[in-house]
C-alpha positions as CSV (number, residue, x, y, z in Angstrom):
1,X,6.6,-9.4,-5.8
2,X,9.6,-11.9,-5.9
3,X,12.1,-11.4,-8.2
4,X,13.8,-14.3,-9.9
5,X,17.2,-12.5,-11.1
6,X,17.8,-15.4,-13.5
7,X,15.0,-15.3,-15.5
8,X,13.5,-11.9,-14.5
9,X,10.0,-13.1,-13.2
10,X,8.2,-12.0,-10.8
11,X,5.1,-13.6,-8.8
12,X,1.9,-13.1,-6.9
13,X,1.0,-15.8,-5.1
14,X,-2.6,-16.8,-2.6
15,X,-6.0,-17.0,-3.7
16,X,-6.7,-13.6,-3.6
17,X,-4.0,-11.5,-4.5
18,X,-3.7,-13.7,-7.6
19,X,-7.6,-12.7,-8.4
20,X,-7.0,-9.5,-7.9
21,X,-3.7,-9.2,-10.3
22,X,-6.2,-11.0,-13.0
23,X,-8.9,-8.3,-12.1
24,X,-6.7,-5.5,-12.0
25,X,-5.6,-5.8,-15.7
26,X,-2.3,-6.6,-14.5
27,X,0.1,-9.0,-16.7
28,X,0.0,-12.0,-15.6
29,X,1.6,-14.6,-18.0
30,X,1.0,-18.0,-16.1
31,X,-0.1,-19.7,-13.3
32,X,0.4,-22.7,-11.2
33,X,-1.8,-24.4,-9.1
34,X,-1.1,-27.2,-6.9
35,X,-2.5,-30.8,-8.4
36,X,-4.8,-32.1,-5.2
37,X,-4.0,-35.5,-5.1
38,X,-3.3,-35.8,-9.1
39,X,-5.5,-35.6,-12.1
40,X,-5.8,-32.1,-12.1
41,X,-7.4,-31.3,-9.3
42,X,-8.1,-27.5,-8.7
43,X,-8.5,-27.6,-5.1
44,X,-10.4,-24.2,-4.0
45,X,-8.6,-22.6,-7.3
46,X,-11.8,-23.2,-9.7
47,X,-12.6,-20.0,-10.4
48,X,-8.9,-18.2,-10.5
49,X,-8.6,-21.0,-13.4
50,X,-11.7,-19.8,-14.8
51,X,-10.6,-16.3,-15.2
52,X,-7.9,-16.9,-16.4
53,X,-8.8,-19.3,-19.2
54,X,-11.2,-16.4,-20.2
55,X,-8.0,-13.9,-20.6
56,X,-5.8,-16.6,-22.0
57,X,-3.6,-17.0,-19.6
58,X,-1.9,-20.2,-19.4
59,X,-2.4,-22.7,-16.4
60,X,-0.7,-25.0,-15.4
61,X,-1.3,-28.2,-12.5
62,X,1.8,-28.8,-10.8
63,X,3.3,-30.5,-7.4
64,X,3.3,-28.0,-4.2
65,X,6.8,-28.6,-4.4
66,X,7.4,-26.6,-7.6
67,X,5.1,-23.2,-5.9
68,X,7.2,-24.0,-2.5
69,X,10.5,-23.3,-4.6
70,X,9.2,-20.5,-6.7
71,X,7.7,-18.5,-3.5
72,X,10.3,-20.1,-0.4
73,X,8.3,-18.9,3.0
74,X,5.4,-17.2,1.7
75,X,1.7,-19.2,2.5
76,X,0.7,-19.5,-1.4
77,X,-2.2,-21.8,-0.6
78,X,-2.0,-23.7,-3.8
79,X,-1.5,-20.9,-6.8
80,X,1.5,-18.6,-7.6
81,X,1.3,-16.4,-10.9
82,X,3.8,-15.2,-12.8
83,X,3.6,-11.5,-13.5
84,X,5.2,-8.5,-15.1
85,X,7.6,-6.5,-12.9
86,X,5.6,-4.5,-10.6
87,X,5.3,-0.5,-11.9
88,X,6.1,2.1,-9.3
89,X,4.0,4.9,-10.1
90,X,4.6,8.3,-10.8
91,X,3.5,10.7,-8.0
92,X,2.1,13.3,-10.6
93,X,0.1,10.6,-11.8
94,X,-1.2,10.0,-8.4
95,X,-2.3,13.4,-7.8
96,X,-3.3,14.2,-11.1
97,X,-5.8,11.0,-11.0
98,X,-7.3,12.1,-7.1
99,X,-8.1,15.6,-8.8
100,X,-9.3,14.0,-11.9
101,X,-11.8,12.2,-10.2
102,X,-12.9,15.7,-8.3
103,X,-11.8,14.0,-4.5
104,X,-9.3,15.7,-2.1
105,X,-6.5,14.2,-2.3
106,X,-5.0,11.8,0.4
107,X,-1.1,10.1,0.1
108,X,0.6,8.6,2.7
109,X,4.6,8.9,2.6
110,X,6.2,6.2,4.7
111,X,9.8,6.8,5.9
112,X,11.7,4.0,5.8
113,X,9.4,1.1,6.7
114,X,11.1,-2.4,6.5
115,X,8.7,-5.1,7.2
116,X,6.9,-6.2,4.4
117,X,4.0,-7.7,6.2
118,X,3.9,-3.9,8.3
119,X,3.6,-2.3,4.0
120,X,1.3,-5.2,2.9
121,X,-1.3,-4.3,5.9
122,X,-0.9,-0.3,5.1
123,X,-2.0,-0.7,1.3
124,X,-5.0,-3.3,2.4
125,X,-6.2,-0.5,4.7
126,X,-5.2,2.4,2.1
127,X,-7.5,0.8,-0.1
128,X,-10.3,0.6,2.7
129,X,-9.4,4.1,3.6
130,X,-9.7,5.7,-0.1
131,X,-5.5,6.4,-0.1
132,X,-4.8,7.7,-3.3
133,X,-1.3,6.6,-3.2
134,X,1.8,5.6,-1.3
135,X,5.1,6.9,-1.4
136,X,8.2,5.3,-0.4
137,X,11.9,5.9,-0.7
138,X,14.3,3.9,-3.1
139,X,16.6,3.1,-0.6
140,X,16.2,2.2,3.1
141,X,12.4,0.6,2.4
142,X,10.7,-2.9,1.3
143,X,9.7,-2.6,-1.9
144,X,6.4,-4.4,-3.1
145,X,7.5,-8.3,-2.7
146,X,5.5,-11.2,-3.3
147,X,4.7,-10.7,0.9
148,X,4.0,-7.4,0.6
149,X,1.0,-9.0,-2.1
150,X,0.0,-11.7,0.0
151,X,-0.3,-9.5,3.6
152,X,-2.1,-6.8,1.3
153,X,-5.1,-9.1,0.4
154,X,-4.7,-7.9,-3.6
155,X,-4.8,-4.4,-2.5
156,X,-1.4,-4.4,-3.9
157,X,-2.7,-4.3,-7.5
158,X,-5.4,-1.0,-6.9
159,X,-3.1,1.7,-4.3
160,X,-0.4,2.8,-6.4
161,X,3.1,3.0,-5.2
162,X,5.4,5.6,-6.3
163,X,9.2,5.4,-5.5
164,X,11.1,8.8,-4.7
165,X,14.6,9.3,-4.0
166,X,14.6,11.9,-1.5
167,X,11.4,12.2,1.0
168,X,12.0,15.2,2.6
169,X,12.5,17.3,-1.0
170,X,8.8,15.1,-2.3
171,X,7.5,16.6,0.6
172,X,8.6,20.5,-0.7
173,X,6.7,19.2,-3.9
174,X,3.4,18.3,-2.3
175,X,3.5,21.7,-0.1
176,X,3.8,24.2,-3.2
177,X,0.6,21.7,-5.1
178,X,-0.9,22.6,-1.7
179,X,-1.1,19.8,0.2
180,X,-0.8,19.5,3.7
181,X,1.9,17.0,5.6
182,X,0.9,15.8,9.2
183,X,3.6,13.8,11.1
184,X,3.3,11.1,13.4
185,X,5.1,12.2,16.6
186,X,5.0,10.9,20.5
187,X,5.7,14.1,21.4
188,X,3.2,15.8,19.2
189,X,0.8,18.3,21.8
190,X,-1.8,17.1,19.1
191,X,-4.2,14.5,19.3
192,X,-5.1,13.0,16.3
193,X,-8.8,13.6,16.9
194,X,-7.9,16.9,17.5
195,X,-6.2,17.8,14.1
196,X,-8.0,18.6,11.4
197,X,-7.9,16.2,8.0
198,X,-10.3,17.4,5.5
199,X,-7.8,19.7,3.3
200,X,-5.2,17.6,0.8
201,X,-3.4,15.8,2.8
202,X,0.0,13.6,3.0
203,X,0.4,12.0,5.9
204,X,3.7,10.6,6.9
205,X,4.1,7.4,8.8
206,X,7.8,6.9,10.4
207,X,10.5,3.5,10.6
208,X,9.1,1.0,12.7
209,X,11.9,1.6,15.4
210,X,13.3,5.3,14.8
211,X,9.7,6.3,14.0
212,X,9.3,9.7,11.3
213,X,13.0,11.2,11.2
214,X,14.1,14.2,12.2
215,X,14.5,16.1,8.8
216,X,11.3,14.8,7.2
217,X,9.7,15.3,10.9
218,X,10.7,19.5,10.8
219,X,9.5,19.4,7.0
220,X,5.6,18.7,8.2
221,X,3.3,21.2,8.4
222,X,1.8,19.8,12.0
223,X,2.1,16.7,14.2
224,X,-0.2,14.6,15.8
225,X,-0.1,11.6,18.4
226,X,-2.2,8.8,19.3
227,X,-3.5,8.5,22.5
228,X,-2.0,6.1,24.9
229,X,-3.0,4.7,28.3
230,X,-1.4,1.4,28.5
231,X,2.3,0.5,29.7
232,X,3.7,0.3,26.2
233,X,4.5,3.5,24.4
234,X,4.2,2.9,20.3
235,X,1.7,1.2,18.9
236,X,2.8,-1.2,16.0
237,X,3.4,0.8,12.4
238,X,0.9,-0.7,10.0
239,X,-2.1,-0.5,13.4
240,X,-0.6,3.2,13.9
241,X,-1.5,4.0,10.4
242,X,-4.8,2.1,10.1
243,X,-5.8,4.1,13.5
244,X,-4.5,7.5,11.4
245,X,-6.2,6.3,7.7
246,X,-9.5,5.6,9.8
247,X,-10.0,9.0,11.4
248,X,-9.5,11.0,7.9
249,X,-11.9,8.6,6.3
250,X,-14.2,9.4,9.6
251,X,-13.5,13.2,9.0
252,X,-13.9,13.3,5.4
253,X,-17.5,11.5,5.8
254,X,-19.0,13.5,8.0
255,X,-18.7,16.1,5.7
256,X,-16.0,18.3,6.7
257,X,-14.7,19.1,3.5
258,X,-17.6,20.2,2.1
259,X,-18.4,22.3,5.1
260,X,-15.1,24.3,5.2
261,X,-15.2,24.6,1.1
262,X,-12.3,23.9,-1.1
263,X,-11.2,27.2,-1.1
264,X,-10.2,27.4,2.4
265,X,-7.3,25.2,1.8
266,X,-5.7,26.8,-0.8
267,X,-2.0,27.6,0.4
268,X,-0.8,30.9,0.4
């Protein structure tokens, strides 16, 4: 989201992600759509207005102007909400929900990423993928902006996003619940097709330049690598993790889980 210090609002803005917040039970206390060529003219926003006339929510028609000041740079295509501040979950929440619902749990801890559009493409696969939850550091990390919304197609409002101060010590956390932390590593001897994902599972995606640090990087359990055969050496961070996200979804499919039994993975 966007924060407006002044007046403490903060917005979703596009077609979708402003659906979705609607959808999601989020609070959304207005919206604006852009008047096509006066009158009130919804243009393409017909059944976001629907929605929300059916949950009350105030709508209002107003020159692209007004959304181009309230959003500056982001492609709104016409409609901008107004929304409560985002809520960070909590990770015990995360985990407590994944076992709740009787799945093997699957986070992904991200170490330092800065570019929002690289953190709004990781939730829209994490939501393809069956994440149960992201983590991110408080400092050092884009926070969920109104581009992180817009890149994530409204996956924004269902993968929860929990905030921790110190990654490496979250990390200690998940271990003695029993999960399992994979690093992402060029110099892994691993392949990711050779590691095995079925057992809970964090899975830790590094900075966009420094890649997974060194003190989270010696906390992991294993490391793996992606294979490479072209002339560049790092593949881009959000395509990195969608690559990573797809094979544990491929794993946990074909039954692998089940196979080993939930037993198996219970840490000593």
């Amino acid at each position: 989201m966007e924060r407006n210090h002044e007046h403490d609002e903060e917005f979703v803005a596009g077609k979708h992600p402003v659906m979705e917040a609607l959808r999601s039970g989020r609070s959304v206390n207005k919206i604006w759509v852009a008047d096509q060529g006066g009158g009130g003219k919804p243009g393409g926003a017909t059944p976001i207005i629907a929605e929300a006339k059916k949950l009350g929510v105030l709508v209002q028609f107003v020159d692209k102007r007004k959304l181009d000041s309230l959003v500056p740079g982001v492609q709104h295509q016409g409609v901008v909400a107004q929304v409560a501040p985002y809520a960070y979950a909590e990770l015990d929440q995360i985990v407590a929900a994944a076992r709740a619902e009787g799945q093997t749990p699957f986070l992904l801890i991200l170490d330092e990423i800065e570019d929002p559009h690289n953190l709004g493409s990781i939730l829209r696969t994490a939501d393809c993928t069956g994440v149960h939850g992201v983590i991110i550091p408080k400092r050092r990390s884009v926070g969920v902006t109104v581009t992180v919304s817009k890149i994530s197609a409204g996956a924004a409002a269902y993968v929860p996003v929990a905030k921790v101060t110190n990654i490496a010590q979250t990390i200690e956390e998940l271990k003695e619940q029993g999960f399992w932390v994979a690093g992402t590593d060029v110099t892994a001897k691993q392949s990711v097709h050779q590691a095995d994902f079925t057992m809970p599972l964090a899975l830790v995606i590094g900075n966009e330049h420094k890649g997974v640090s060194r003190l989270v990087r010696d906390k992991c359990d294993f490391l793996v690598k992606l294979p490479m055969v072209g002339h560049v050496d790092s593949l881009n961070a959000s395509v990195a993790a969608g690559v990573l996200m797809y094979e544990v979804l491929r794993q946990r499919q074909a039954g692998q889980a089940a196979a080993t039994g939930a037993g198996a993975w219970n840490k000593s």
